[in-house]
LUMFI-420607 format. One line per field, with one value per residue (C-alpha): x, y, z; residue in one letter; residue number from 1. Coordinates in Angstrom, 3 decimals, decimal comma. Example, Ala and Ser with C-alpha at 12.3 -4.5 7.8 and 13.67 -1.06 7.14 Angstrom:
% LUMFI-420607
east <- [12,300;13,670] .
north <- [-4,500;-1,060] .
up <- [7,800;7,140] .
resn <- [A;S] .
resi <- [1;2] .
% end
This chain:
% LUMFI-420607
east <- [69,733;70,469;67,891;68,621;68,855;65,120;63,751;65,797;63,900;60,365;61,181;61,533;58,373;56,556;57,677;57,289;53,168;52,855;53,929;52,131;48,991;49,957;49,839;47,088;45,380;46,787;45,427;41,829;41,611;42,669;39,115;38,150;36,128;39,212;41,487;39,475;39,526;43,663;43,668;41,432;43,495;46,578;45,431;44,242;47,446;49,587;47,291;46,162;47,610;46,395;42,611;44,015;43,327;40,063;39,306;40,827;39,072;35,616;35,107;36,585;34,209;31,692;32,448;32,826;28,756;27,446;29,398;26,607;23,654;26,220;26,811;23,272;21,400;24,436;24,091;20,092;20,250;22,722;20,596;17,281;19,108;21,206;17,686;15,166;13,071;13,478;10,330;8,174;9,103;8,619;5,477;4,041;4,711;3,398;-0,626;-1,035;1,145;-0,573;-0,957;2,513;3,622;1,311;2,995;6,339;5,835;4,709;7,166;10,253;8,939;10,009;12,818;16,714;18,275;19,931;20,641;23,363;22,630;19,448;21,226;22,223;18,788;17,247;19,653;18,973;15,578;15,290;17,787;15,393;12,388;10,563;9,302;10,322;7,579;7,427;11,231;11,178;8,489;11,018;14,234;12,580;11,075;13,296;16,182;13,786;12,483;12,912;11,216;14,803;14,573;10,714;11,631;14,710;12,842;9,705;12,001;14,386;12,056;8,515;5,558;3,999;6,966;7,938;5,017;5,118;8,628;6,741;4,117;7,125;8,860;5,571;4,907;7,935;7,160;4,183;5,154;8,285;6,311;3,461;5,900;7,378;4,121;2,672;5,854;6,019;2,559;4,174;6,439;9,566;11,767;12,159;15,266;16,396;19,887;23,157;25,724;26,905;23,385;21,401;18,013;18,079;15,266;13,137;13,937;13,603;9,531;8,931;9,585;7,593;10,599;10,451;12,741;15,241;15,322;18,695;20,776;23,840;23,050;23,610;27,095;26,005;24,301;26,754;29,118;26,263;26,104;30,025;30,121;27,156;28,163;31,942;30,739;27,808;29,249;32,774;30,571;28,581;31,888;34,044;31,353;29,628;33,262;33,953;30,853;31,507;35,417;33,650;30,939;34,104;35,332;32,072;31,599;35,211;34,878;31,437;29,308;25,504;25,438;27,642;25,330;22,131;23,493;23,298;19,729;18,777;19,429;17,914;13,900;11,046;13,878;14,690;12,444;13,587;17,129;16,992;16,120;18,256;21,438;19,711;19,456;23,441;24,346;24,933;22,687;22,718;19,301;20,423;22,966;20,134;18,244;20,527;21,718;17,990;17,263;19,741;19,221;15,392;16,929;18,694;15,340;15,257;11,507;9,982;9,139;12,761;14,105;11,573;12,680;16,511;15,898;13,803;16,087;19,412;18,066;16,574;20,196;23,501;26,431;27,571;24,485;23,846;26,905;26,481;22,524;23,933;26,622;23,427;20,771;20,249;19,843;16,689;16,111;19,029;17,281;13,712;15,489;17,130;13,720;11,586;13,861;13,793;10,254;9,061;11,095;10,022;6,162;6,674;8,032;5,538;2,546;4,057;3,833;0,431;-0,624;1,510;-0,338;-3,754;-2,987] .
north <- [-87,203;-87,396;-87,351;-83,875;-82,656;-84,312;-82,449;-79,383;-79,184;-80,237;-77,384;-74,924;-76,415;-75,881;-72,326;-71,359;-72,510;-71,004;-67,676;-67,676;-68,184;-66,224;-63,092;-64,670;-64,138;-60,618;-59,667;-60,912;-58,470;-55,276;-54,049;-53,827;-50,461;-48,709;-50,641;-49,380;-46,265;-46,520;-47,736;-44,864;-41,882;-44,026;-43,896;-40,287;-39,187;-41,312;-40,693;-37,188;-35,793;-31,943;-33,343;-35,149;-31,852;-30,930;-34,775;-34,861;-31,765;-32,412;-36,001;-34,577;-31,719;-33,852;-36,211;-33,437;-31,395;-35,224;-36,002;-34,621;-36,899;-39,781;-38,908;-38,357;-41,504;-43,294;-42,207;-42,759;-46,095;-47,487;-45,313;-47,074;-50,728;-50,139;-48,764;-51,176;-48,318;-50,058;-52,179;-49,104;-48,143;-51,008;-51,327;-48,189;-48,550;-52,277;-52,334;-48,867;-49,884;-47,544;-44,456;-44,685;-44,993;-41,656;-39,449;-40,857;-39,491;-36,434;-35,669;-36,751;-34,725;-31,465;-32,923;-31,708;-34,862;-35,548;-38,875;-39,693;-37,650;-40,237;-43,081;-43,030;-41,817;-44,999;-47,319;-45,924;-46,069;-49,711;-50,953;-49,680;-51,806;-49,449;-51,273;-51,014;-49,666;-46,394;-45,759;-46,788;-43,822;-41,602;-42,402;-41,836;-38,643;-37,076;-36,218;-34,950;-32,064;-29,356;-25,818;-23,824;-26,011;-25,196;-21,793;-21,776;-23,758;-21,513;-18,243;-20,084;-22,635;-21,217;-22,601;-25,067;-26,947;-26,736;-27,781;-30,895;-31,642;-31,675;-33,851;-36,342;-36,737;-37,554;-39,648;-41,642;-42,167;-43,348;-45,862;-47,203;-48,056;-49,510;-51,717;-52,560;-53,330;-55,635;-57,458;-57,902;-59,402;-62,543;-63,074;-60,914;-57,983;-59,468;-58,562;-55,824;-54,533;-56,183;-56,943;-54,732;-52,811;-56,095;-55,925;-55,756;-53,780;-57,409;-59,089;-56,636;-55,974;-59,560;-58,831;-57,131;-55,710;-52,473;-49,823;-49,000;-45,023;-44,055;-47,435;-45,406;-46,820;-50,419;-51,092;-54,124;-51,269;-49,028;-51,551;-52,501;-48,900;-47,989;-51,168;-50,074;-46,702;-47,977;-50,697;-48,633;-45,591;-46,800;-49,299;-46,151;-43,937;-45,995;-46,885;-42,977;-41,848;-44,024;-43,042;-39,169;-40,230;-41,654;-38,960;-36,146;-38,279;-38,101;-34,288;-33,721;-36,119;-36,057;-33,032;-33,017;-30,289;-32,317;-35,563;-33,139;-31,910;-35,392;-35,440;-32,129;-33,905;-37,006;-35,843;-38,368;-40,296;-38,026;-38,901;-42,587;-41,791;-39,182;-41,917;-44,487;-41,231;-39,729;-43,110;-43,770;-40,332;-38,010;-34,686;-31,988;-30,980;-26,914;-27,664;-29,065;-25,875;-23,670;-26,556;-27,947;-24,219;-23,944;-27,440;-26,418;-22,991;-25,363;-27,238;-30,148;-30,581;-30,137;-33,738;-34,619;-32,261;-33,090;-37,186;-36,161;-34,031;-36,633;-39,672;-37,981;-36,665;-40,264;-41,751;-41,869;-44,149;-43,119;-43,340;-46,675;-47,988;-46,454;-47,895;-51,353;-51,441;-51,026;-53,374;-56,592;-57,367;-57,351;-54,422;-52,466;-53,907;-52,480;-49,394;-49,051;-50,416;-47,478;-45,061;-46,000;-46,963;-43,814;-41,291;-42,525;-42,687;-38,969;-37,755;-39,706;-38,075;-34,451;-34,688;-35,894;-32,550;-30,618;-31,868;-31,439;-27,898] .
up <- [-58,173;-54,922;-51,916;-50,628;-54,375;-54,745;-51,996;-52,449;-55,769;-54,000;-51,521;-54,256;-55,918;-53,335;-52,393;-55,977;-55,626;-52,565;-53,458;-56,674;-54,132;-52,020;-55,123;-56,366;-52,896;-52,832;-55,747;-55,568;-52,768;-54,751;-54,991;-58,519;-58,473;-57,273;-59,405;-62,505;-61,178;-60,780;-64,730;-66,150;-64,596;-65,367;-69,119;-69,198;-67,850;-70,327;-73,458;-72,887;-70,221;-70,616;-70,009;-66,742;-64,064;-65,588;-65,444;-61,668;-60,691;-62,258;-60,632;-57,278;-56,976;-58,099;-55,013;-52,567;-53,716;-53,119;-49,873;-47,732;-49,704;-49,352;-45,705;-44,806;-46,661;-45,232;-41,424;-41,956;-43,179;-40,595;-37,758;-38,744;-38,926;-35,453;-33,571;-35,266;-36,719;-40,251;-39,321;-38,603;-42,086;-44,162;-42,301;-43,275;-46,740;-46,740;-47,916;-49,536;-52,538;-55,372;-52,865;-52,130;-55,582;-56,753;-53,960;-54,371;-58,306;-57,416;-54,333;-56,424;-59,361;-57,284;-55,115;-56,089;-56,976;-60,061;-61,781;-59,586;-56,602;-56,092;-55,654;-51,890;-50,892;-52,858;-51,601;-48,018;-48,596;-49,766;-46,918;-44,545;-46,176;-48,229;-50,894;-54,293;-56,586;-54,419;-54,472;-57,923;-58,348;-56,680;-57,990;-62,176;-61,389;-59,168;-61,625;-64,277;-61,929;-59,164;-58,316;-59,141;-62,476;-63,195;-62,938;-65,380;-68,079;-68,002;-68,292;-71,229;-73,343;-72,022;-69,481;-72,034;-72,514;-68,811;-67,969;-70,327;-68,750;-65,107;-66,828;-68,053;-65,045;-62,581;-65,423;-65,594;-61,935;-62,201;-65,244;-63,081;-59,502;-61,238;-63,561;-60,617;-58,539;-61,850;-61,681;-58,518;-58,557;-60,682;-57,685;-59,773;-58,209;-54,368;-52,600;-54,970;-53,176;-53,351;-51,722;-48,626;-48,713;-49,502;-47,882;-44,047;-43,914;-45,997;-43,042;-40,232;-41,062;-39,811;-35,953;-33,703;-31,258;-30,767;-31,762;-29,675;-31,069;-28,505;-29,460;-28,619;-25,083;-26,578;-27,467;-29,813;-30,827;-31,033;-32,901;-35,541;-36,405;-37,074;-39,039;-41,623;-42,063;-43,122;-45,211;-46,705;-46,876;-48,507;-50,742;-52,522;-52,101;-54,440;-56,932;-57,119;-57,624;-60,439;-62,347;-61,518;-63,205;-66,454;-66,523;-66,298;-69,202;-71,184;-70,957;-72,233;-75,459;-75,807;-74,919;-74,943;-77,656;-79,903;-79,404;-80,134;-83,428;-84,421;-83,648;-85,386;-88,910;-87,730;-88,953;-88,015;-86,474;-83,764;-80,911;-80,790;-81,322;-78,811;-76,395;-77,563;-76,609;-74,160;-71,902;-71,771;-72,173;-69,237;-69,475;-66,226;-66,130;-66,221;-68,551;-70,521;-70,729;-72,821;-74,865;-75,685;-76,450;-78,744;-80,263;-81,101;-83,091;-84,675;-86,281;-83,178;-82,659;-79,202;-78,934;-79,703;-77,169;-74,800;-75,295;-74,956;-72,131;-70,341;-71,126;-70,223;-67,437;-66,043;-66,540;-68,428;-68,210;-64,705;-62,910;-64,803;-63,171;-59,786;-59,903;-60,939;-57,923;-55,714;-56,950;-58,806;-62,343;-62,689;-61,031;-63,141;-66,454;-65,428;-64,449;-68,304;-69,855;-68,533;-68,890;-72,539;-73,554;-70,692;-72,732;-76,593;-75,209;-73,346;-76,952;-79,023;-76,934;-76,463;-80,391;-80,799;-78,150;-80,101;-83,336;-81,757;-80,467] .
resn <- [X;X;X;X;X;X;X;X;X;X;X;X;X;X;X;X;X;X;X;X;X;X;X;X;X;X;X;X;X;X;X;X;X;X;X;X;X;X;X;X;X;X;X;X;X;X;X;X;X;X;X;X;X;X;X;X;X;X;X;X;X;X;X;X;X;X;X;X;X;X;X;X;X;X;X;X;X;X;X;X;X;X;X;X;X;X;X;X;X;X;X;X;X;X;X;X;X;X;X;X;X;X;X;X;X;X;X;X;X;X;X;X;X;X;X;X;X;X;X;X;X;X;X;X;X;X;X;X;X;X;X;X;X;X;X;X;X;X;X;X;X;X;X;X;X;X;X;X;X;X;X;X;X;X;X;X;X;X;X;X;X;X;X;X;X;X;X;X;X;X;X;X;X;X;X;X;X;X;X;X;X;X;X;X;X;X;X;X;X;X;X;X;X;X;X;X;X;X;X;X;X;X;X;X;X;X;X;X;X;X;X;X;X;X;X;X;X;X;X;X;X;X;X;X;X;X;X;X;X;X;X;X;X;X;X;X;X;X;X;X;X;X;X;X;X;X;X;X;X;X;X;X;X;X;X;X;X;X;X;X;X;X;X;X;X;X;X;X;X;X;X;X;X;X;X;X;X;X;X;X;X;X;X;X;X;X;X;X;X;X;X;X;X;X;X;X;X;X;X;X;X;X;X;X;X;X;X;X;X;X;X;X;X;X;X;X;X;X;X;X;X;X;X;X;X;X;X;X;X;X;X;X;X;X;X;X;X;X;X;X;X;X;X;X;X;X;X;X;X;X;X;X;X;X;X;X;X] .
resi <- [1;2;3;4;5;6;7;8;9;10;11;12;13;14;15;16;17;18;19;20;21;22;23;24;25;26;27;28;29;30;31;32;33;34;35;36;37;38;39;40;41;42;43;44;45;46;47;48;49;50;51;52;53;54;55;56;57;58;59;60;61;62;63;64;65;66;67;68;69;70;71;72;73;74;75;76;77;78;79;80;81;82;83;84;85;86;87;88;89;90;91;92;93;94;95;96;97;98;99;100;101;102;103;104;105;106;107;108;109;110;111;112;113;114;115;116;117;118;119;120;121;122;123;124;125;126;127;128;129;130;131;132;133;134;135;136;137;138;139;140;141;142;143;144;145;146;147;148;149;150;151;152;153;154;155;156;157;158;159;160;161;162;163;164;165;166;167;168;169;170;171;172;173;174;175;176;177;178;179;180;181;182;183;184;185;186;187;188;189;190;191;192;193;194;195;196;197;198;199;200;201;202;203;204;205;206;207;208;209;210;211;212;213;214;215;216;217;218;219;220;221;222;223;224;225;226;227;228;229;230;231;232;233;234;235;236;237;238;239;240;241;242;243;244;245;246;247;248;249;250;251;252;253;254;255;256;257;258;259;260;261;262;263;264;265;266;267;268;269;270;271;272;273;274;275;276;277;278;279;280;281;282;283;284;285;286;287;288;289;290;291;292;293;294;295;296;297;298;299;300;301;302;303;304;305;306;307;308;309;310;311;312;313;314;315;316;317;318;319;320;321;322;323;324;325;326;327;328;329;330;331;332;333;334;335;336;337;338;339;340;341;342;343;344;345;346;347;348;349;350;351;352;353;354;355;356;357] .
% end
């Protein structure tokens, strides 16, 4: 072989390894949230393709009714970073630790957030340097209740039991911020957001500046602003939209009154199973009402009802992945473990009342 054939054939070499790097490169940017997203409506449309508008229309209009809590949380978050106000925040909330974690409970208990619909709040919240145990308190017993919802479950399933539900959720409050307050007394559950809304509010306590409440004046300012709200507010975008795709997907395969037939038949069984299905599946707390009513008809014990109701309104699969987007391992594991062991020991001890009574 000849000299220029040698190199010729080097040339090619190399221009065959550099574009391979080059689409290698390429494609490790393709964000992966939005590329699962791509693949799921890809395979809706292919497999069953009369499901793909309901699925398209659900997870849109799911988007569009949490836009404003995205939007909000979002603009807060980045306001109290940009101004410095974050350290007034995590100051207040530093030294009162079981106060905070009692009216957390009880404010979330009556706040209109579901399972979902929490998750920018908490995540603005903790990047402003709340600490955990009290947003942990809020985020558990937010979903579970609301004043419209009070009213609908007292009219449909009666005051004892909607009363027992209010109970629940202040108690799975309570449970979550003072797990989170013993742990944290073993040195566990530090620095609990990820990525783009990791903790700036952890670091921001620490100085004494103070806030600068009209930073619009400031154009470093100004910049650090615009560049939270893209990052944070495309970060929760993406990921919320994903788990509003799956949960569209859930409710047209697998509806909650399908899932609670199975735990009708289930007997002494139920609670625990309702807990183990309640926790991944999702359950709308007013969709809950009529279906839970029905459910009990059906021979589906309070308790059990009470458990599934509780557990699938704590969480499901697309709040689980929306949650773990935000925060750390640790803190999505804790977040699964009291929604679990919280909803068996609600059921367990609604029974032993309803025994007693």
């Amino acid at each position: 072989m000849t000299t220029l054939d040698q190199q010729t054939t080097e040339n090619a070499k190399n221009f065959g390894i550099s574009g391979i790097k080059r689409l290698s490169g390429r494609a490790a940017r393709i964000d992966r949230v939005l590329l699962a997203a791509a693949a799921i409506l890809a395979g809706v449309a292919l497999i069953v393709p009369a499901e793909f508008p309901g699925i398209v229309d659900f997870a849109a209009g799911a988007i569009l009714d949490i836009a404003p809590f995205i939007l909000v949380s979002v603009a807060l978050a980045a306001y109290l970073k940009a101004s410095g106000a974050d350290r007034l925040i995590g100051h207040a909330f530093r030294g009162r630790a079981r106060e905070t974690v009692v009216l957390a409970a009880l404010v979330g208990a009556f706040s209109p957030f579901c399972s979902c619909g929490v998750i920018p709040l908490i995540a603005a919240l903790l990047a402003s340097g709340v600490p955990l145990a009290p947003v942990m308190a809020f985020w558990l017993a937010s979903p579970l209740m609301d004043p419209e919802m009070f009213i609908l479950l007292a009219a449909t399933l009666g005051l004892p039991f909607t009363i027992a539900k209010t109970v629940a959720a202040v108690a799975m409050g309570l449970l979550g911020g003072s797990a989170v307050l013993a742990l944290q007394r073993r040195g566990w559950l530090q620095d609990p957001l990820i990525g783009a809304l990791s903790a700036c509010g952890a670091g921001a306590v620490t100085s004494d500046a103070r806030p600068v409440w009209l930073f619009h004046r400031d154009a470093d300012r100004r910049q650090a602003f615009w560049k939270e709200t893209r990052h944070n507010g495309l970060f929760l975008g993406k990921w919320l939209g994903l788990a509003f795709l799956l949960e569209a997907m859930m409710l047209a395969w697998i509806p909650a009154d399908t899932v609670g037939a199975w735990l009708a038949d289930l007997g002494s069984l139920s609670i625990p199973a309702a807990a183990l299905i309640g926790v991944p599946a999702y359950l709308n707390g007013y969709a809950a009402i009529p279906t839970t009513d029905a459910l009990m008809q059906l021979g589906l014990s309070q308790a059990a009802g009470l458990t599934f109701m509780v557990a699938g309104g704590v969480t499901s699969i697309p709040a689980a992945i929306a949650v773990k987007a935000v925060v750390k391992g640790h803190v999505f594991g804790l977040y699964l473990a009291v929604s679990l062991i919280g909803a068996c020991a609600i059921g367990f001890g609604y029974a032993a009342v309803l025994a007693l009574v």
